[in-house]
C-alpha positions as CSV (number, residue, x, y, z in Angstrom):
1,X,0.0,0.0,0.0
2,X,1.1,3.6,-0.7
3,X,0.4,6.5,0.6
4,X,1.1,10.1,-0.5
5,X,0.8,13.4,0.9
6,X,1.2,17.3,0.4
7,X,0.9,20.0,2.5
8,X,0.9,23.7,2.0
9,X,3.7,23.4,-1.0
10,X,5.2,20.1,0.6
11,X,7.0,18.0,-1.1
12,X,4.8,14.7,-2.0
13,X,6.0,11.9,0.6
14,X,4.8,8.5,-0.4
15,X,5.4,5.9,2.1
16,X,5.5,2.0,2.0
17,X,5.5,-1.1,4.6
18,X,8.7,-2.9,3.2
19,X,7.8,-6.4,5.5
20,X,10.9,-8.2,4.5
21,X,13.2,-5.4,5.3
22,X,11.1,-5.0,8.6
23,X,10.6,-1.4,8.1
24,X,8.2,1.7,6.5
25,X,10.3,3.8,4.1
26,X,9.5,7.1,2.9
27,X,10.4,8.3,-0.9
28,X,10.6,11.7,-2.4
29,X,10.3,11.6,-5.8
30,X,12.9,7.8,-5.8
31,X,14.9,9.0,-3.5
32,X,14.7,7.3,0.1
33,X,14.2,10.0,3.1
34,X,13.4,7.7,5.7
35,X,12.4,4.5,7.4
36,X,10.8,2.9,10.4
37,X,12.1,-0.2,11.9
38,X,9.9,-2.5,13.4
39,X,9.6,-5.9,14.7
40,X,6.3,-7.6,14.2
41,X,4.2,-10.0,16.2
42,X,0.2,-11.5,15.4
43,X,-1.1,-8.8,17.8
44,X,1.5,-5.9,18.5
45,X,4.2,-3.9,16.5
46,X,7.5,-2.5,17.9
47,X,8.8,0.4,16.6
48,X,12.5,0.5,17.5
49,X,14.1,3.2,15.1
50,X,13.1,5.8,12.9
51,X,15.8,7.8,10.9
52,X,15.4,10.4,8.2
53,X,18.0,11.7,5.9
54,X,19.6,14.8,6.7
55,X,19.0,16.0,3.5
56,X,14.9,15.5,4.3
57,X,14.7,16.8,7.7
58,X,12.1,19.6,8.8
59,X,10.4,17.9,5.6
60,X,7.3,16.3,7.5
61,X,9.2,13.0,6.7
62,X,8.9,11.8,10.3
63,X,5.7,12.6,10.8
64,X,4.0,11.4,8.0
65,X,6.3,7.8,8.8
66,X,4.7,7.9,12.2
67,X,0.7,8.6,11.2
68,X,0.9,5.9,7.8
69,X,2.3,3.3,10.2
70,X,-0.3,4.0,13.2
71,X,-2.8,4.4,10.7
72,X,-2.0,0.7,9.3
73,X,-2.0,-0.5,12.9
74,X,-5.0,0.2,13.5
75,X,-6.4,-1.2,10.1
76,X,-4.9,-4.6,11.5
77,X,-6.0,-4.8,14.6
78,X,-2.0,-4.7,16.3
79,X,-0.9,-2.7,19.5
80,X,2.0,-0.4,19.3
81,X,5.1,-0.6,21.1
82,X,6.7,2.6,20.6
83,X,10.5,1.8,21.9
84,X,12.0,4.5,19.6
85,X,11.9,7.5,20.8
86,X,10.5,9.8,18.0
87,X,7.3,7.3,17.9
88,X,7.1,7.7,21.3
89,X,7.0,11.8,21.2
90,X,4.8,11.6,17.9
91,X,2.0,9.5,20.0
92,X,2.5,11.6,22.6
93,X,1.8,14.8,20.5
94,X,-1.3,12.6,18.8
95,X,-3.7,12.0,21.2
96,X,-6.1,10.3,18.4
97,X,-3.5,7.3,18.2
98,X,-3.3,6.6,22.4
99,X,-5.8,3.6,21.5
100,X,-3.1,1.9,20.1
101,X,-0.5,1.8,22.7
102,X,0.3,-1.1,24.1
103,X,0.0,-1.0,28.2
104,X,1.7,-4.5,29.9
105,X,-0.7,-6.2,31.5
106,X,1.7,-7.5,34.8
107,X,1.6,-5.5,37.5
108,X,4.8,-7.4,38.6
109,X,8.0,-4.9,40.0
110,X,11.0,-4.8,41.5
């Protein structure tokens, strides 16, 4: 699945769930500007890094990583583990998404 999107004289940011490389990735025109690791289970996904080209930053290539791949999370029913820290800030900024979050269920500490 693709998506693409423009805002206010953005550049068009087309993203894609590469499965076998275990990541989203985020094109400009060919040219890759970023990616989403994650590690993938039947009912949750784990984001644990997102990186976006120097060349792309302050370019809404982050952002629009972190919605397309909470937006696909919900469409499959899967919890989000948000390990890396810029998915973690993103949800935290998106209050629509906090459905997803995965919460452990053990109330087991130290």
């Amino acid at each position: 699945m693709t998506d693409s999107s423009t805002k206010g004289g953005a550049p068009d940011i087309s993203v894609v769930d590469a499965p076998q490389a275990g990541r989203y990735e985020a094109r400009i025109g060919g040219d890759l500007a970023g990616t989403a690791s994650y590690m993938r289970t039947p009912e949750m996904i784990a984001f644990v890094h997102t990186e976006v080209g120097d060349a792309y930053e302050g370019r809404g290539v982050g952002s629009t990583l972190a919605r397309r791949a909470m937006d696909d999370a919900r469409a499959q029913g899967l919890r989000v583990l948000a390990i890396c820290p810029f998915i973690a800030g993103w949800l935290d900024r998106h209050p629509e998404y906090a459905d997803l979050q995965y919460v452990p269920e053990s109330s087991v500490s130290d």
